[in-house]
N, CA, C and O atoms as a MOPAC input file, in Angstrom:
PM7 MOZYME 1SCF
protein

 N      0.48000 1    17.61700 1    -0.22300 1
 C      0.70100 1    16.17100 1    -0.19600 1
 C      0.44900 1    15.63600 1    -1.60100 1
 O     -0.68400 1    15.79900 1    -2.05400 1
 N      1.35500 1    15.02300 1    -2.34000 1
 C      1.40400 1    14.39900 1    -3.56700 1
 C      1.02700 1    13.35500 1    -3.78700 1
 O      0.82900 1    12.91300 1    -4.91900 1
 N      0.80700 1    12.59900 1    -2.46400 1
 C     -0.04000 1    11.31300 1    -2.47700 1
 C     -0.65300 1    10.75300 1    -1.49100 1
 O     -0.17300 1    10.54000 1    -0.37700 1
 N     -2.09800 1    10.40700 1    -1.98900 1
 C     -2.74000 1    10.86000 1    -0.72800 1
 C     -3.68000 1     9.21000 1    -0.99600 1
 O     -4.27100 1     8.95300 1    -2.04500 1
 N     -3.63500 1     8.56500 1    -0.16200 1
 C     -3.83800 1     7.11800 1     0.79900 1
 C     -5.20100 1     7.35500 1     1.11300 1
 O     -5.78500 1     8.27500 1     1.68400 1
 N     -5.57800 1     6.22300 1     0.56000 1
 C     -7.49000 1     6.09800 1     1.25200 1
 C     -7.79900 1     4.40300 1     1.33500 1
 O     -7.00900 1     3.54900 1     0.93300 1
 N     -8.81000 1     4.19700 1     1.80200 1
 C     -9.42700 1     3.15000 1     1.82900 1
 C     -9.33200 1     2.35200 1     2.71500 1
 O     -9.86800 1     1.26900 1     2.47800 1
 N     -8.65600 1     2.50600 1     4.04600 1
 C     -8.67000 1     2.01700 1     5.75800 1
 C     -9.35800 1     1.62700 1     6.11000 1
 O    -10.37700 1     1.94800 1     5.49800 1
 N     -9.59800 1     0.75700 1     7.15900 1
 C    -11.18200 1     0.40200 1     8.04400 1
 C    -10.89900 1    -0.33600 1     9.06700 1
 O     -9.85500 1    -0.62100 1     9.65400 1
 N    -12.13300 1    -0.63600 1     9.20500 1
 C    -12.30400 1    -1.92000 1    10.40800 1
 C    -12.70300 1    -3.04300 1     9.95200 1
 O    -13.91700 1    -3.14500 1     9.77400 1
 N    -11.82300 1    -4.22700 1     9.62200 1
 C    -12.88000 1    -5.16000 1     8.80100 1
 C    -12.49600 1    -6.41800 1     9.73300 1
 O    -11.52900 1    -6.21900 1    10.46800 1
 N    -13.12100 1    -7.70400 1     9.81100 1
 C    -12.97800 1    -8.98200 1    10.41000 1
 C    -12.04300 1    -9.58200 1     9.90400 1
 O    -12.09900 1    -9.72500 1     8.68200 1
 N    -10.99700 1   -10.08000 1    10.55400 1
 C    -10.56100 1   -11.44500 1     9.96400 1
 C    -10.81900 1   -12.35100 1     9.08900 1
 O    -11.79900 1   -13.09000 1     9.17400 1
 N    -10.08600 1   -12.38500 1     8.28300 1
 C    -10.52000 1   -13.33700 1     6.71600 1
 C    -11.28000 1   -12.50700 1     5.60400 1
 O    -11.92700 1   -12.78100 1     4.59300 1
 N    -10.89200 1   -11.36200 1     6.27300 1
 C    -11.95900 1   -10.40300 1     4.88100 1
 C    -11.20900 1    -9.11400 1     4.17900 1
 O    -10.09600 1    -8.82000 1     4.61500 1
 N    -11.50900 1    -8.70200 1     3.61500 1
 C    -10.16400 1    -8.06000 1     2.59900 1
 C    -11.01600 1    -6.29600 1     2.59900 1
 O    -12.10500 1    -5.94400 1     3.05300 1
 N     -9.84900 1    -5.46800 1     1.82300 1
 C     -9.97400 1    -4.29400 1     1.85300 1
 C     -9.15800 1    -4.38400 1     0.64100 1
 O     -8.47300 1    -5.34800 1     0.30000 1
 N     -9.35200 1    -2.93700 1    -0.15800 1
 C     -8.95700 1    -2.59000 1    -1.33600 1
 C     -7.97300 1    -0.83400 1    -0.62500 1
 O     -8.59700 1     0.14900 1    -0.22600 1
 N     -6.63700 1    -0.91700 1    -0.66000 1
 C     -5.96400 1     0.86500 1    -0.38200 1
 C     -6.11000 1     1.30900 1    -1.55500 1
 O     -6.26100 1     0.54200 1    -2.50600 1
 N     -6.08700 1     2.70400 1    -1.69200 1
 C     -5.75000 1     3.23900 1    -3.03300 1
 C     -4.90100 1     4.43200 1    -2.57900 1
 O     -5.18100 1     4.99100 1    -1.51800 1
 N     -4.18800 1     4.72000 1    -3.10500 1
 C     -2.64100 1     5.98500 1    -3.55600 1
 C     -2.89800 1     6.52400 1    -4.43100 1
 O     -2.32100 1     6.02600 1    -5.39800 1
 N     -3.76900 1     7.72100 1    -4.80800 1
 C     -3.54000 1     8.73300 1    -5.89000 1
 C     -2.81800 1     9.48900 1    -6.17100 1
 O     -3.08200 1    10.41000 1    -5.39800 1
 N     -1.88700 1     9.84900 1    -6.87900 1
 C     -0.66400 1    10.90700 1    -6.93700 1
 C     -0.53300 1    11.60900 1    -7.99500 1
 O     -1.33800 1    11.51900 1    -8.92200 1
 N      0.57800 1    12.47200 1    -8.01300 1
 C      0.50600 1    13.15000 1    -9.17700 1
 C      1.45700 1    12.30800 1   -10.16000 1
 O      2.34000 1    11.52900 1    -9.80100 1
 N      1.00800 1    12.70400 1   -11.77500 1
 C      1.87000 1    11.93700 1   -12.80000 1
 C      3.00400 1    12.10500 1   -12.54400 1
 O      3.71300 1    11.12800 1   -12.78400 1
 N      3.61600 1    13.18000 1   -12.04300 1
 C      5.23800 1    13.28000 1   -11.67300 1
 C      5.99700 1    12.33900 1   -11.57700 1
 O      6.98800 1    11.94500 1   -12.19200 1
 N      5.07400 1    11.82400 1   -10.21700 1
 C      5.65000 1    10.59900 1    -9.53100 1
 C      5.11700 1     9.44800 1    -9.55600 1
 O      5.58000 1     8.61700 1    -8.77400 1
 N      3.91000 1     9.02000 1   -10.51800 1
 C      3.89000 1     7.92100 1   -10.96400 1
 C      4.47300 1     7.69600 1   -11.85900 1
 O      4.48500 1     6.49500 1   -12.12900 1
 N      4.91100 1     8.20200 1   -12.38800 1
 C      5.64900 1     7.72700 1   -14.14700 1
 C      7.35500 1     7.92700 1   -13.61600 1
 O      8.31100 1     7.62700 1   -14.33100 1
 N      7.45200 1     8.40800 1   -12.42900 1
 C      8.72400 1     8.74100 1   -12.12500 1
 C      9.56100 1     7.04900 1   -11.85100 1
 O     10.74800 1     6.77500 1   -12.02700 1
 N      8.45200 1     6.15700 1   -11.38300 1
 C      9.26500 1     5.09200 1   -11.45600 1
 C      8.56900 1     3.75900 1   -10.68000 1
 O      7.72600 1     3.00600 1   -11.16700 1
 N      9.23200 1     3.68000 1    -9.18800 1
 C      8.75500 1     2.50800 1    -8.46000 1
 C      7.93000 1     3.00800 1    -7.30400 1
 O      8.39300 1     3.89000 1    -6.58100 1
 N      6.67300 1     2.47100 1    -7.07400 1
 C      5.58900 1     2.79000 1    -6.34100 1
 C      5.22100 1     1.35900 1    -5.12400 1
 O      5.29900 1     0.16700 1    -5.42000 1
 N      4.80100 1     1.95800 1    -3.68100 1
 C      5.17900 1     1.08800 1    -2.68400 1
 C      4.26100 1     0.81600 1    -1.62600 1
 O      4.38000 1     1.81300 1    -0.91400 1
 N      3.75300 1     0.36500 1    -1.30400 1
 C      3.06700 1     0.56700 1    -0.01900 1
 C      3.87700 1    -0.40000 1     1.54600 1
 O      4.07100 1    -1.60900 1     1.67400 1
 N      4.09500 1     0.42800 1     2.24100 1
 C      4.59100 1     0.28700 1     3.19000 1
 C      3.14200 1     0.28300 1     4.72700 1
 O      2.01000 1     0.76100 1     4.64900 1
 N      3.85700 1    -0.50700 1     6.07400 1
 C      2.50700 1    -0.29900 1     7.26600 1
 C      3.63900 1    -0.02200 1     8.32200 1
 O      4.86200 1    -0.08000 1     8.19600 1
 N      2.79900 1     0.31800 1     9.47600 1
 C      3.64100 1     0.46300 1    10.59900 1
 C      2.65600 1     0.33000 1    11.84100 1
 O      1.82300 1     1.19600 1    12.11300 1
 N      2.84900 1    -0.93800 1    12.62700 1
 C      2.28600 1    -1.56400 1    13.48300 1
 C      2.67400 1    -0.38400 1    14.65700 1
 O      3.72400 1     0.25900 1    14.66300 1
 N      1.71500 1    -0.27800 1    15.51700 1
 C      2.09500 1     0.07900 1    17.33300 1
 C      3.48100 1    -1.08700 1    17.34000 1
 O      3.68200 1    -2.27100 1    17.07200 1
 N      4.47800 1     0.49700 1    17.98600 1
 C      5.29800 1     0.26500 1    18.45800 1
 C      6.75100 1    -0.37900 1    17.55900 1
 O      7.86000 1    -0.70900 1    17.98000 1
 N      6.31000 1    -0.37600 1    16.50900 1
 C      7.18900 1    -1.13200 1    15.52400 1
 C      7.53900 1    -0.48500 1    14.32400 1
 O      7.13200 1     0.63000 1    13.99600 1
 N      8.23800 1    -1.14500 1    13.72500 1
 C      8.91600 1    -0.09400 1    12.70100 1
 C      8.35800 1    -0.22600 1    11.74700 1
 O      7.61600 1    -1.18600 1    11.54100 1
 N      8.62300 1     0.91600 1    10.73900 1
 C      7.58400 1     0.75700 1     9.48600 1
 C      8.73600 1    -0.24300 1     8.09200 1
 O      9.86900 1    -0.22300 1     7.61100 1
 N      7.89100 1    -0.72900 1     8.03500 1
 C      8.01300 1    -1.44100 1     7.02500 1
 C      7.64000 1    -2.14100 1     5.60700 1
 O      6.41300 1    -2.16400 1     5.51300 1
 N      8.04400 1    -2.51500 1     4.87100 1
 C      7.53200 1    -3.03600 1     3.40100 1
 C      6.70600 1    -3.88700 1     3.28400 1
 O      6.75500 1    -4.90500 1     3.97500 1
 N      5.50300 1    -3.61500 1     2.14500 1
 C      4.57600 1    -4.43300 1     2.23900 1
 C      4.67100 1    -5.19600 1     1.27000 1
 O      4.47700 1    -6.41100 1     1.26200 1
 N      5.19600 1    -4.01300 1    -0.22600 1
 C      4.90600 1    -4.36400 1    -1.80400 1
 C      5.62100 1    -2.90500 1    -2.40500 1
 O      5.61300 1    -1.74900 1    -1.98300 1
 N      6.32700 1    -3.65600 1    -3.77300 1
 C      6.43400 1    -2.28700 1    -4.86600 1
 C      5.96700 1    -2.91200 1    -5.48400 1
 O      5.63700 1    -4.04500 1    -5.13500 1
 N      5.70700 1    -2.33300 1    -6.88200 1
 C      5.30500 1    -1.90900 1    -8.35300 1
 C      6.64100 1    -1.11100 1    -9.16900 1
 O      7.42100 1    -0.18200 1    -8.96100 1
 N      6.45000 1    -1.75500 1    -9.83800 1
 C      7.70000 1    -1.24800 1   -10.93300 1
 C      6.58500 1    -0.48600 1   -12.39900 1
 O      5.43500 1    -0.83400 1   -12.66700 1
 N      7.29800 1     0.43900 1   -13.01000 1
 C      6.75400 1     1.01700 1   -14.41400 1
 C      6.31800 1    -0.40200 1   -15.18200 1
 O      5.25300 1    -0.50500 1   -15.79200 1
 N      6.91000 1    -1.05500 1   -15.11000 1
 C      7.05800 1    -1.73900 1   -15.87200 1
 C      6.08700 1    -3.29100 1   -15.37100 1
 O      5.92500 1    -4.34500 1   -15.98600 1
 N      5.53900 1    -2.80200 1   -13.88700 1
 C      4.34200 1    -3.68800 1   -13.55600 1
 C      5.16700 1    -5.18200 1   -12.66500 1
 O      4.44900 1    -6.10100 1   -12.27200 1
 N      6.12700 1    -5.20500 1   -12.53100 1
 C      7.21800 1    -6.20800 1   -11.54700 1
 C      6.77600 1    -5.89700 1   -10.41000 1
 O      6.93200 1    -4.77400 1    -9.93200 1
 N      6.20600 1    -6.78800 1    -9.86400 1
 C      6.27000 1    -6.66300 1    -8.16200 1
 C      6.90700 1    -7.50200 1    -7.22500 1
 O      7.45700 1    -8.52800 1    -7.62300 1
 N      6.90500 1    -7.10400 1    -5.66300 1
 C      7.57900 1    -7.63300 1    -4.72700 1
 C      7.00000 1    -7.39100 1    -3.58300 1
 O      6.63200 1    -6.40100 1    -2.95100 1
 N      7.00500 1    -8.72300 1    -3.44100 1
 C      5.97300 1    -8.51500 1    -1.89700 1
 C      6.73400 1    -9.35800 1    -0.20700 1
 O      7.22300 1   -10.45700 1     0.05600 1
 N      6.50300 1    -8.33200 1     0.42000 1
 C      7.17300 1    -9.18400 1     1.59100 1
 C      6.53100 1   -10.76300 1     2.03900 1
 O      5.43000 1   -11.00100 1     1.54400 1
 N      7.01000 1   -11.63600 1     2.75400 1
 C      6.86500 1   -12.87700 1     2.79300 1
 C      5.75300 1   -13.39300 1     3.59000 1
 O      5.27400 1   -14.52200 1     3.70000 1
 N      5.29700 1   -11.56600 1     4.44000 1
 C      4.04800 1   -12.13900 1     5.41600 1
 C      2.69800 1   -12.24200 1     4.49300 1
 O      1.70300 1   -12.90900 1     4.77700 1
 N      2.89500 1   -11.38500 1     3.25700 1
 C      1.84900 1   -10.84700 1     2.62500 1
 C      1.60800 1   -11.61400 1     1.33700 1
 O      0.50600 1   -11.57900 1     0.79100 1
 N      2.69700 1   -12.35600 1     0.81300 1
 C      2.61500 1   -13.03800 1    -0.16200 1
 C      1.20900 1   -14.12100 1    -0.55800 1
 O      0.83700 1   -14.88200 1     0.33600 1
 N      0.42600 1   -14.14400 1    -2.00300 1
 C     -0.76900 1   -14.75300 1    -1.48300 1
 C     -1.83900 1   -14.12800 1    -1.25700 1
 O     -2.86700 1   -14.16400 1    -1.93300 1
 N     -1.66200 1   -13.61100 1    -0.42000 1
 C     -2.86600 1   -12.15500 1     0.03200 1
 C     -3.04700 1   -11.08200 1    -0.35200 1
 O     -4.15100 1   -10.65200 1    -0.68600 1
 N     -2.06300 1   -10.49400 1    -0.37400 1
 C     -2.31300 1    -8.90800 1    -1.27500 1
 C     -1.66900 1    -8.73700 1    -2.32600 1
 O     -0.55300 1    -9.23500 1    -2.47500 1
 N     -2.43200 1    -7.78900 1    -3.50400 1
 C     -2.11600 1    -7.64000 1    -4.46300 1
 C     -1.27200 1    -6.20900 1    -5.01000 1
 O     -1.99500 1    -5.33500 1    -4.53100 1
 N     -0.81500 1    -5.91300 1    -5.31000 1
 C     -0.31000 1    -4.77800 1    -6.01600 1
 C     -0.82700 1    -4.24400 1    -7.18800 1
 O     -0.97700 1    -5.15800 1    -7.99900 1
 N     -1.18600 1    -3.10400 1    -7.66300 1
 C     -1.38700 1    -2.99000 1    -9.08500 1
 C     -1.33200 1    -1.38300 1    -9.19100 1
 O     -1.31800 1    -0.64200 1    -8.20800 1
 N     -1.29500 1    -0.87500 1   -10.78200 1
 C     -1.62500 1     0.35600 1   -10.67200 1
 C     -1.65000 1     0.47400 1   -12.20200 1
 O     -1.20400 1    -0.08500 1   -13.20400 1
 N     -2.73500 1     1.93800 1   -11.67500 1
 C     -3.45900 1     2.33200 1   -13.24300 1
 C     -2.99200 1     3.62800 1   -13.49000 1
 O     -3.04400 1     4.70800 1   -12.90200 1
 N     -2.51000 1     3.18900 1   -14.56100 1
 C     -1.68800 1     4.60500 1   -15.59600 1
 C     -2.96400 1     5.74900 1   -15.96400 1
 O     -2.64600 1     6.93800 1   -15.96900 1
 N     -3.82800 1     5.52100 1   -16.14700 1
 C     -4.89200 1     5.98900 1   -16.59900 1
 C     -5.38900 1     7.38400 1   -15.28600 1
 O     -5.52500 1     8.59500 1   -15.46000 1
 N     -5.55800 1     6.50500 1   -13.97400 1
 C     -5.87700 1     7.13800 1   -12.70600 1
 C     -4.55800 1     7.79400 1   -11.85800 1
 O     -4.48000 1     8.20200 1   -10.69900 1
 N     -3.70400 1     7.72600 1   -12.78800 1
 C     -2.05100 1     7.45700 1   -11.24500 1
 C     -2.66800 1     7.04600 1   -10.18900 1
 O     -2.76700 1     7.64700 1    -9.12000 1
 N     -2.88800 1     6.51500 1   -10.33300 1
 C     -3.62400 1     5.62800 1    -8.86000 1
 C     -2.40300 1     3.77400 1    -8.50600 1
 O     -2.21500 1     2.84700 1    -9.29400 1
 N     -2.04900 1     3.88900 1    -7.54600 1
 C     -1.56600 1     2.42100 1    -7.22100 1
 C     -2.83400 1     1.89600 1    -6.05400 1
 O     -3.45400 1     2.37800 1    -5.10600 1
 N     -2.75400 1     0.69000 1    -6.75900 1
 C     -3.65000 1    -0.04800 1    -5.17200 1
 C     -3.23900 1    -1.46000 1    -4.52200 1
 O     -2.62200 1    -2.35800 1    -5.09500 1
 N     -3.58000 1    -1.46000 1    -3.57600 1
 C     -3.54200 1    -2.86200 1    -2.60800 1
 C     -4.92500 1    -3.39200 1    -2.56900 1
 O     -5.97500 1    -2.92000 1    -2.13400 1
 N     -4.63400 1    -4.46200 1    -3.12400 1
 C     -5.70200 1    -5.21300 1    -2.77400 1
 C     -5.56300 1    -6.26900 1    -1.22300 1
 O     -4.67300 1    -7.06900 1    -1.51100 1
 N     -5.80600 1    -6.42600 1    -0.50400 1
 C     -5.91900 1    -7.46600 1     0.67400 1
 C     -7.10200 1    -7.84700 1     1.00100 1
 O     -8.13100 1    -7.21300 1     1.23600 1
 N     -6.72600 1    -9.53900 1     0.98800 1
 C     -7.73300 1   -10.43000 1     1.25100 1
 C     -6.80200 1   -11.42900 1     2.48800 1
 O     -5.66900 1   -11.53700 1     2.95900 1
 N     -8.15000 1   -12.00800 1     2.58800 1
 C     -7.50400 1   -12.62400 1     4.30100 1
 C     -7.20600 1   -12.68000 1     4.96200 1
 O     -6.83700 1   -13.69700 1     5.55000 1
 N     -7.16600 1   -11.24100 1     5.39300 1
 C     -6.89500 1   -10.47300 1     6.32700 1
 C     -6.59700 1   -11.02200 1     7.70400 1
 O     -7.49200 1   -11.72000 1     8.18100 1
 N     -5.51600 1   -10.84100 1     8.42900 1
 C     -5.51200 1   -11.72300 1     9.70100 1
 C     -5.15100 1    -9.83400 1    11.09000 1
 O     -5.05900 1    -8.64500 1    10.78400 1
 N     -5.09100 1   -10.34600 1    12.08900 1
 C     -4.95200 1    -9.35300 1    13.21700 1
 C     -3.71900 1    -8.18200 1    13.11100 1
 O     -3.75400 1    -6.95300 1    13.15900 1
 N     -2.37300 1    -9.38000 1    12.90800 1
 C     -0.75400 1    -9.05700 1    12.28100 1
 C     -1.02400 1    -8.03100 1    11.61900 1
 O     -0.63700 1    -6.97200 1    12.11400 1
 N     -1.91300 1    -7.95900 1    10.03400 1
 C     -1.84500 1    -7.00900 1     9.02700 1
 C     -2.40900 1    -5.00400 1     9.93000 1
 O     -2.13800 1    -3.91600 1     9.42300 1
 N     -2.99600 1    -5.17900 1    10.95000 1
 C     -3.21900 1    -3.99100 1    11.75900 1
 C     -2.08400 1    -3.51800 1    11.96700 1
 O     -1.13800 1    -4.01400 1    12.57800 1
 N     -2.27200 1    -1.63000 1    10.96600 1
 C     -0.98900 1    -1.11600 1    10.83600 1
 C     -2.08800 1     0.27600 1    10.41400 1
 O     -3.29600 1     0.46700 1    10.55400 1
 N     -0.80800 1     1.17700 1     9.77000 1
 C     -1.41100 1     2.15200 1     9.38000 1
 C     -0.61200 1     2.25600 1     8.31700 1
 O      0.54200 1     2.57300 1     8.60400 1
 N     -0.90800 1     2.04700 1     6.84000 1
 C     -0.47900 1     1.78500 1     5.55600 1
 C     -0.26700 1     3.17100 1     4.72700 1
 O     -1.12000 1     3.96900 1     4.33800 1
 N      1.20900 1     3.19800 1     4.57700 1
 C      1.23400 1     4.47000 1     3.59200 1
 C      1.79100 1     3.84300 1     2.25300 1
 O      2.13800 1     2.66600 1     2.16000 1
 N      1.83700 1     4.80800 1     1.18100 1
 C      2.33600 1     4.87000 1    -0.04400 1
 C      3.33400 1     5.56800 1     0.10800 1
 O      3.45900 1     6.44700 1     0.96100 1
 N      4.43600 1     5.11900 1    -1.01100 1
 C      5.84200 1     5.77100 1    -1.16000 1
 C      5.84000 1     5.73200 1    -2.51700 1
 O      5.13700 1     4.88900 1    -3.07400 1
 N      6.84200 1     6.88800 1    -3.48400 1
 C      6.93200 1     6.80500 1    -4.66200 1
 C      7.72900 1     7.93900 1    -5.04600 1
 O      8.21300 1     8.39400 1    -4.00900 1
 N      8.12800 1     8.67000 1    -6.13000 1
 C      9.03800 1     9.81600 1    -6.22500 1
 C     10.61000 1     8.85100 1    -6.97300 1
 O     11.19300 1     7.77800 1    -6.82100 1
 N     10.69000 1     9.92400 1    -7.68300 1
 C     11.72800 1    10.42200 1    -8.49500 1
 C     12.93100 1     9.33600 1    -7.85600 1
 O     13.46400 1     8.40400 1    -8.45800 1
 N     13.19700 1     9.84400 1    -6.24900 1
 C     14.01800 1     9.17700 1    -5.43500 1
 C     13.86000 1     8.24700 1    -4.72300 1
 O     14.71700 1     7.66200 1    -4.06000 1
 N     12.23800 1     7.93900 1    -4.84000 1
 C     11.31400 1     6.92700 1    -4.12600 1
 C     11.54500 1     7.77100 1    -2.53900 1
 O     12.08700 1     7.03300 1    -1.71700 1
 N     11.40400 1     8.36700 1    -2.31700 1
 C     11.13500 1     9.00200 1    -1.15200 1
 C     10.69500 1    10.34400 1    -0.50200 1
 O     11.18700 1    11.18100 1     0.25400 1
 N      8.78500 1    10.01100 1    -1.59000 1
 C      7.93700 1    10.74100 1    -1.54200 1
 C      6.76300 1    10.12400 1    -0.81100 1
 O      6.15600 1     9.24700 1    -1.42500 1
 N      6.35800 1    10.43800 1     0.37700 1
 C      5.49900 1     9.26700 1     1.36100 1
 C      3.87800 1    10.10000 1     1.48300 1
 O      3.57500 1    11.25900 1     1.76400 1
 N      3.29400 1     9.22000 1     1.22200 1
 C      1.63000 1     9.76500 1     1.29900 1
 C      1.93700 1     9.92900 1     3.08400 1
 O      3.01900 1     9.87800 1     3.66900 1
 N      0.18200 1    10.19600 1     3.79500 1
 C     -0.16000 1    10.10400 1     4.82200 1
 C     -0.92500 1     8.77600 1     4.84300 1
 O     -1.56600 1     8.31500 1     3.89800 1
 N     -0.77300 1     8.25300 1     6.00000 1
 C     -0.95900 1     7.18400 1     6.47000 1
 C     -2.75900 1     6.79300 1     6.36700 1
 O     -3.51200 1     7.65600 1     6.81800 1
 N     -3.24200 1     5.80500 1     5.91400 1
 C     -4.42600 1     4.97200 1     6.31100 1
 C     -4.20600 1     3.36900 1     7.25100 1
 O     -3.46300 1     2.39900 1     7.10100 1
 N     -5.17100 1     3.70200 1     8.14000 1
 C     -5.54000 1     3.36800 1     9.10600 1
 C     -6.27000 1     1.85600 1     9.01900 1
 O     -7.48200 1     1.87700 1     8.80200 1
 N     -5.79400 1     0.89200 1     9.13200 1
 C     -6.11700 1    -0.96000 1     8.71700 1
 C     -6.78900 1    -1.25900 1    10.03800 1
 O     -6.18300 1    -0.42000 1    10.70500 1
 N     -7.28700 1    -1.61800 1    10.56700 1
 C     -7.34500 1    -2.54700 1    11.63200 1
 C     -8.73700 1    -4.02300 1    11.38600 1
 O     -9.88600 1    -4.06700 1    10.94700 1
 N     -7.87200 1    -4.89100 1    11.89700 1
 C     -8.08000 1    -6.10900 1    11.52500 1
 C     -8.82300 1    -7.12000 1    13.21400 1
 O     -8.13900 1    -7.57500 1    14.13100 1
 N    -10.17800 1    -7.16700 1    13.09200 1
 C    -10.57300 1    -7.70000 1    14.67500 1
 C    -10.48000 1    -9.52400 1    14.78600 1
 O    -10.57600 1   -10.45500 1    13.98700 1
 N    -10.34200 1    -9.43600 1    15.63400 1
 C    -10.35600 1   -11.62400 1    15.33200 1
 C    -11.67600 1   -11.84700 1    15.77700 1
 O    -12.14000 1   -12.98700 1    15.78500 1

């Protein structure tokens, strides 16, 4: 596994968590880096990219709340989330690669009200 997803939990409503994606330089320098979630029962979907070049894009639920970033230094990309609401309960992977379709294993969010 080339990229490997940490930093999951159990946290309350209104309170934030930090993901992190470590990978190999391959595929951080290879280009655009992503974190994607996938709710019970639902499809997986986009959270945020990162561009080389540090451009991001964030879907419209998340906008505000989570951050994107990543360190050249660590190949590391991270999510930052704050304010966490119930919705954001998913299981959050990283995507990245050459073709962008190199997918970590999944970490585990859950969000209690």
């Amino acid at each position: 596994v080339q990229l490997q997803a940490s930093g999951g939990g159990l946290v309350q409503a209104g309170g934030s968590l930090r993901l992190s994606c470590v990978t190999s330089r391959s595929i951080f320098v290879a280009g655009v880096m992503g974190w994607y979630r996938q709710a019970p029962g639902k499809q997986r979907e986009l959270v945020a990219t990162i561009t080389r070049g540090g451009t991001t894009n964030y879907a419209d639920s998340v906008k505000g709340r989570f951050t994107i970033s990543r360190d050249a230094a660590k190949n590391t990309v991270y999510l930052q989330m704050n304010s966490l609401k119930p919705e954001d309960t998913a299981d959050y992977y990283c995507r990245g690669g050459p073709s962008f379709d190199d997918w970590g294993q999944g970490t585990q969010v859950t969000v209690s009200s």
